[in-house]
C-alpha positions as CSV (number, residue, x, y, z in Angstrom):
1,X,-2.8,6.9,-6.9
2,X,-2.9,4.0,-9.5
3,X,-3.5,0.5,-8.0
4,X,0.3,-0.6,-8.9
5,X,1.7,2.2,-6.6
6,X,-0.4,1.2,-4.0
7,X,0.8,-2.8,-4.4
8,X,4.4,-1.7,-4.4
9,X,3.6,0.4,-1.2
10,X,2.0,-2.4,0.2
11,X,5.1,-4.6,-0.9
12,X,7.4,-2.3,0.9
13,X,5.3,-2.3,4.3
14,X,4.9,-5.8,4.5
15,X,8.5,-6.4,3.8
16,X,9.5,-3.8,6.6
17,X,7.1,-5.4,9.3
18,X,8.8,-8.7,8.4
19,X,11.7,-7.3,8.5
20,X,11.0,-5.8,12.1
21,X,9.2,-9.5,13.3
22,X,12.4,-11.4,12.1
23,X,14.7,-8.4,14.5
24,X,12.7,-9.1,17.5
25,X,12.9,-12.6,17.2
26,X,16.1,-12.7,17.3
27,X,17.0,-10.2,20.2
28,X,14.2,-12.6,22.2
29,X,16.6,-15.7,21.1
30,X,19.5,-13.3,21.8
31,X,18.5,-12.7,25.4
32,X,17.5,-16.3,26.3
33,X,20.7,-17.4,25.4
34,X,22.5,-16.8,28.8
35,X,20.0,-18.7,30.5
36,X,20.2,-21.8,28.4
37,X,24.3,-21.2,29.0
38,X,23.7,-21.1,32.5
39,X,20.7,-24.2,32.4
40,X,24.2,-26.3,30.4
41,X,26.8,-25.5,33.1
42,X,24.4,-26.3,35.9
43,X,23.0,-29.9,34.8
44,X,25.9,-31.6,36.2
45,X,26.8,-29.6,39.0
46,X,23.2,-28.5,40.5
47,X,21.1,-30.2,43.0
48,X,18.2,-30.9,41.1
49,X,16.5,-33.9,42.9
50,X,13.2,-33.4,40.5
51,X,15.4,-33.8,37.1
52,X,13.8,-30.8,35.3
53,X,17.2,-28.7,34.4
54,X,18.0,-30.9,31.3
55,X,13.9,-30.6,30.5
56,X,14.0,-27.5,31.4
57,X,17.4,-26.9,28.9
58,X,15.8,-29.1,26.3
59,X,13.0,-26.6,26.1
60,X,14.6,-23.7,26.1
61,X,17.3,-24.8,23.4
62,X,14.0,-26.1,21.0
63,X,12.6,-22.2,22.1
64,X,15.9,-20.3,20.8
65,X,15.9,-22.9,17.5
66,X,12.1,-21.9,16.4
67,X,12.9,-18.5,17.0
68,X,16.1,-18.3,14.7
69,X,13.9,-20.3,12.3
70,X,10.9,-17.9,12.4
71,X,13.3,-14.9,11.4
72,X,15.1,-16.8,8.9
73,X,11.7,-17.5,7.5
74,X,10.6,-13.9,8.3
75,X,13.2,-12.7,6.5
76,X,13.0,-14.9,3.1
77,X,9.4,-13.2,3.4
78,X,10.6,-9.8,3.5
79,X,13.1,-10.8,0.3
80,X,10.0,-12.0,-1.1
81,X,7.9,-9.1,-0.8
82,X,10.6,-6.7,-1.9
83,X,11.0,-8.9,-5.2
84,X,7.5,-8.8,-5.7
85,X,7.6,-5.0,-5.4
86,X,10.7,-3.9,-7.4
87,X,8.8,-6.7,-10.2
88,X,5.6,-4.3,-9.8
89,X,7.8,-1.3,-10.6
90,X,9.6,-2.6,-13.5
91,X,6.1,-4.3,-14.6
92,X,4.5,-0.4,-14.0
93,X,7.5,1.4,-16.0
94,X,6.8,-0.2,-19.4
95,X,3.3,0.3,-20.6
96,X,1.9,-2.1,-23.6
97,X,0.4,-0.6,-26.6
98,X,-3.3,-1.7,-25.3
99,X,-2.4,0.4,-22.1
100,X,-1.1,3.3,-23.6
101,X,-4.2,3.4,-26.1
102,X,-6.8,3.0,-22.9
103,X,-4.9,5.6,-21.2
104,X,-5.6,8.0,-24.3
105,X,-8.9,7.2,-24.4
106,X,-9.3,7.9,-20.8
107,X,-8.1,11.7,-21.3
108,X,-10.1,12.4,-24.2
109,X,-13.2,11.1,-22.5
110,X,-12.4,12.7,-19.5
111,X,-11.8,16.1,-21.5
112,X,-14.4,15.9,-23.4
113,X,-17.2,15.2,-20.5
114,X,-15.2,18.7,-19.0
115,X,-15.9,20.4,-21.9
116,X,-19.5,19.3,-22.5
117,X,-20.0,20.0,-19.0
118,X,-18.8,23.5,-19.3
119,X,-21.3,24.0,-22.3
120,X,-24.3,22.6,-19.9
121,X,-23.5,24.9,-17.4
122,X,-22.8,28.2,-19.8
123,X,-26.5,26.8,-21.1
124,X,-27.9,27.0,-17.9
125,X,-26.8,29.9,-17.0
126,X,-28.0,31.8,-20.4
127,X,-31.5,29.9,-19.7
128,X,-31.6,31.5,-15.8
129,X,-30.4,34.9,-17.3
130,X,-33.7,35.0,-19.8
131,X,-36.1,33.9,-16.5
132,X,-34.5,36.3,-14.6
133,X,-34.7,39.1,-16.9
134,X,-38.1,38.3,-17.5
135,X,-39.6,39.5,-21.0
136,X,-36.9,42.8,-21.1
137,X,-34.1,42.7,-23.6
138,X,-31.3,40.5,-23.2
139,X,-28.0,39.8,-25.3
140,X,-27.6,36.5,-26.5
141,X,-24.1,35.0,-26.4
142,X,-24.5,32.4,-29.1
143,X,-25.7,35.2,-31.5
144,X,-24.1,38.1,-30.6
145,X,-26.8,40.4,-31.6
146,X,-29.4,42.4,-29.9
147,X,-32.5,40.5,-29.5
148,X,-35.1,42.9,-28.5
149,X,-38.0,42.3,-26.3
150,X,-39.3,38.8,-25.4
């Protein structure tokens, strides 16, 4: 798989798992709500000889904030990466004329190393077929004539 592919997979996951931070974030915001409701209606009316219910709200109300905030940034991250990936794609769909040409050279090279491999083992094997045989007569491929005794 080419290394663009592999980036735009890349872009995809990382976009999803921001995606998936930013969702939990905000059901963890979503469910501490109540409790800050709760915290607001009972400052005036609770016993609370200590004072900690409007700390205790305070707190919670800055919790709930940085966690909207973290999944509105988690989510401009997730844009992000998508963007970066569909630019891969578009980038990967139009090929210069110094990529094209590479990518010709690349298949001739790789035929032709095939091919010359192919004749170095057809070579081979002819070589083992006359040590095999030993000195009777064999048929030479490359000639196709009767050689006689070696």
């Amino acid at each position: 798989m080419d290394d663009l592919a592999l980036l735009h997979r890349g872009d995809l996951e990382s976009a999803r798992l921001s995606r998936d931070h930013a969702d939990a974030l905000r059901r963890s915001s979503e469910e501490l709500r109540p409790i800050a409701v709760a915290l607001r209606v009972a400052d005036g009316r609770a016993y609370d000889p200590s004072g900690i219910i409007p700390q205790l709200r305070a707190a919670l109300d800055e919790w709930i904030g940085r966690h909207e905030a973290g999944a509105r940034d988690m989510d401009a991250r997730a844009a992000a990466y998508e963007a970066n990936a569909a630019s891969r794609v578009s980038a990967s769909d139009t090929l210069t004329l110094a990529e094209m040409v590479r990518q010709l050279v690349h298949n001739v090279l790789v035929c032709a190393g095939a091919a010359a491999l192919g004749l170095l083992a057809y070579h081979a094997v002819e070589k083992w077929r006359g040590h095999l045989n030993g000195s009777g007569s064999t048929t030479s491929a490359n000639e196709g004539r009767f050689d006689g005794p070696r």
